[in-house]
N, C-alpha and C positions, 0 to 999 in steps of 0.2 A: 394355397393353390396359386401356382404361378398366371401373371396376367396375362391373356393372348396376344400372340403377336399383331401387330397392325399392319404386317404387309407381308408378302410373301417373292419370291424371286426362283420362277420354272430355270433349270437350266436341261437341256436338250441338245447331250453331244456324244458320240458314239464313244470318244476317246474317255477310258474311266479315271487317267491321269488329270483330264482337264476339269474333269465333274470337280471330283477331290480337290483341285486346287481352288477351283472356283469355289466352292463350298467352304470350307475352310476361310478362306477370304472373306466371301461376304461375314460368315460367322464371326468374324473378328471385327465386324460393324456392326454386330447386335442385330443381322438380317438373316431371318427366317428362309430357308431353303428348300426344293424338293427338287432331284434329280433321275435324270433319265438317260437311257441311252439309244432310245428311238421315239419317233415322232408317237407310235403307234400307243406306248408305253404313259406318253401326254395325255395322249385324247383319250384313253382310259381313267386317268385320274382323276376324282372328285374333285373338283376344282371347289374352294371354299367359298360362298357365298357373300358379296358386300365389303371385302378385303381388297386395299390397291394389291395389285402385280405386276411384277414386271416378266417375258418371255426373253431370255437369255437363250438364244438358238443358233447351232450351228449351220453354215450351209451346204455342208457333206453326210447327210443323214445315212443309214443303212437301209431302210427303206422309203425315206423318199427325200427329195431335196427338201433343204428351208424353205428357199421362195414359195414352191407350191405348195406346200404348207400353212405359208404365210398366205398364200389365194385361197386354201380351202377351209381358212378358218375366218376368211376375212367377211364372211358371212354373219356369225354369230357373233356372242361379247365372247372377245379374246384382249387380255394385256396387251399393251404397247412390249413391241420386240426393239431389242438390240443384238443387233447380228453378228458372230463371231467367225472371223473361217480362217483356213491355211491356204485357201485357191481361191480368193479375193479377185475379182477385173470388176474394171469401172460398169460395163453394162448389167453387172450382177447389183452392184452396189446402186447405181443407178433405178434400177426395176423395186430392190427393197425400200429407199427412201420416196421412190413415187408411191408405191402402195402403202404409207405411213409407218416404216420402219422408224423409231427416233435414232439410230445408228449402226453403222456397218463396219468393225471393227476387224482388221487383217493383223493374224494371228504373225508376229509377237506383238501384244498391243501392253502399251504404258497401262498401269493401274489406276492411274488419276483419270485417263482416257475413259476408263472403265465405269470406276465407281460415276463417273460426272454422267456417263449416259444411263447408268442404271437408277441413280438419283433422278435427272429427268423422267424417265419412263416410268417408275413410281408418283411423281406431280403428276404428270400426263392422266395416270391412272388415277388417284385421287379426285382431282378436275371432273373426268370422264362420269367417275361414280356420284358425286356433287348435284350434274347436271341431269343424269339419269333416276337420282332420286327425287329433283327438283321435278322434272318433268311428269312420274307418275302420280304425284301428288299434286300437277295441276291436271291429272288425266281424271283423277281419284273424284277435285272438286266439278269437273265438266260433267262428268258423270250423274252427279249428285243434283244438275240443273233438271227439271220439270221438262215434258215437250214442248211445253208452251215457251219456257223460257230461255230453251234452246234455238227456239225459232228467233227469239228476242235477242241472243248476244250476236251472230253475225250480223244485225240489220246496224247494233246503234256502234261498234263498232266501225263500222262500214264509213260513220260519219253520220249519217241520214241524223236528222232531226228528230225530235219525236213524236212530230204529228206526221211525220212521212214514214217512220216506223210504224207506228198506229196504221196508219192507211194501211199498209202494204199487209199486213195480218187483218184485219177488218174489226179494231178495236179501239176502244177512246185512249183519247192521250195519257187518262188518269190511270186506265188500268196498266197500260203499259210502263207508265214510271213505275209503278209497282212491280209489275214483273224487272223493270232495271236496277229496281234501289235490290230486288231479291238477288239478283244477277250479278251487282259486285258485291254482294254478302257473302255469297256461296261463292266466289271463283277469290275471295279473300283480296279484293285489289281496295284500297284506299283513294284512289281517284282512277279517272276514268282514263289517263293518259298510262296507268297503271294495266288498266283492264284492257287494253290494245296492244300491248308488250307481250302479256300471257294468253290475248289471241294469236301473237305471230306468234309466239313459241310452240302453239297446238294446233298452227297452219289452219284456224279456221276460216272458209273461204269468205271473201269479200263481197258482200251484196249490195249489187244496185237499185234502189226502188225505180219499180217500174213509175211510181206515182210523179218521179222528179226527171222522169226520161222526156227530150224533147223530141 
């Protein structure tokens, strides 16, 4: 059974010459391809699950521009795009690398030009997938905290002490280190300079005890 690919590369361009070329090419770097020749024809395709990608898109589509494309996808997880066209101006190019294009390539483009931004856009992708897996598995372990001891990580976070943590819940300082020694068990941090890293990362808000208010 052959191994699966580890990355995939959308190309989305009306022209069936440019598919084929571009196909072909990446083929010949041992990268896995799916082509289209309308946007509509994308947004129908299963896109595979946990796989970097890279979005290889033209900006003359048959039914609808790149760019807007690029806006109405920019909603959902969509691959990092590199942009291909033959009617290329700066405020096109311009509007795609504000909205997170990693590049805007005006057709006849160098191949080196190519492969180096479709290479980025794959890191880009991998990075992306990394931190999206890191993040629901600190979603997984917040989760897994008690209400009790939900109430307990924004206070010691926060800084608060913890007998002004205790206060602020109406509880002894002992039962409280209990609920904190549980709190960096389950949220997996090793110190506490740990367990304030994987609060910012899960935006939990910052509480000030009212007990230490002047």
């Amino acid at each position: 059974m052959a191994e699966p690919q580890n990355h995939i590369v959308f190309i989305v361009d009306d022209d069936r010459r440019v598919r084929e070329s571009l196909s072909g090419l990446l083929s010949s770097f041992d990268m896995q391809t799916a082509t289209f020749s309308c946007a509509a024809d994308y947004l129908a395709y299963p896109k595979p699950v946990d796989v970097p990608a890279c979005l290889v898109l033209d900006l003359q589509l048959p039914d609808i521009n790149g760019l807007d494309l690029q806006s109405q996808i920019a909603q959902g997880s969509f691959p990092p795009i590199v942009f291909i066209t033959g009617h290329g101006d700066i405020p096109s190019s311009v509007r795609a690398i504000k909205a997170g294009a990693v590049d805007f390539l005006t057709k006849p483009y160098r191949q080196e030009d190519l492969m180096r931004a479709i290479n980025a856009a794959l890191a880009q992708s991998r990075e992306n997938q990394q931190k999206g897996a890191e993040l629901a598995e600190l979603q997984r372990r917040l989760a897994s905290l008690t209400p009790r001891e939900g109430e307990v990580l924004p206070l010691i976070v926060s800084g608060l002490l913890n007998k002004q943590a205790a206060a602020e819940l109406g509880i002894s300082e002992v039962t409280l280190q209990i609920h904190r020694s549980n709190v960096m068990k389950k949220m997996g941090a090793d110190s506490f300079a740990e367990l304030v890293r994987k609060a910012l990362v899960l935006a939990v808000p910052v509480t000030r005890s009212r007990h230490s208010r002047r």
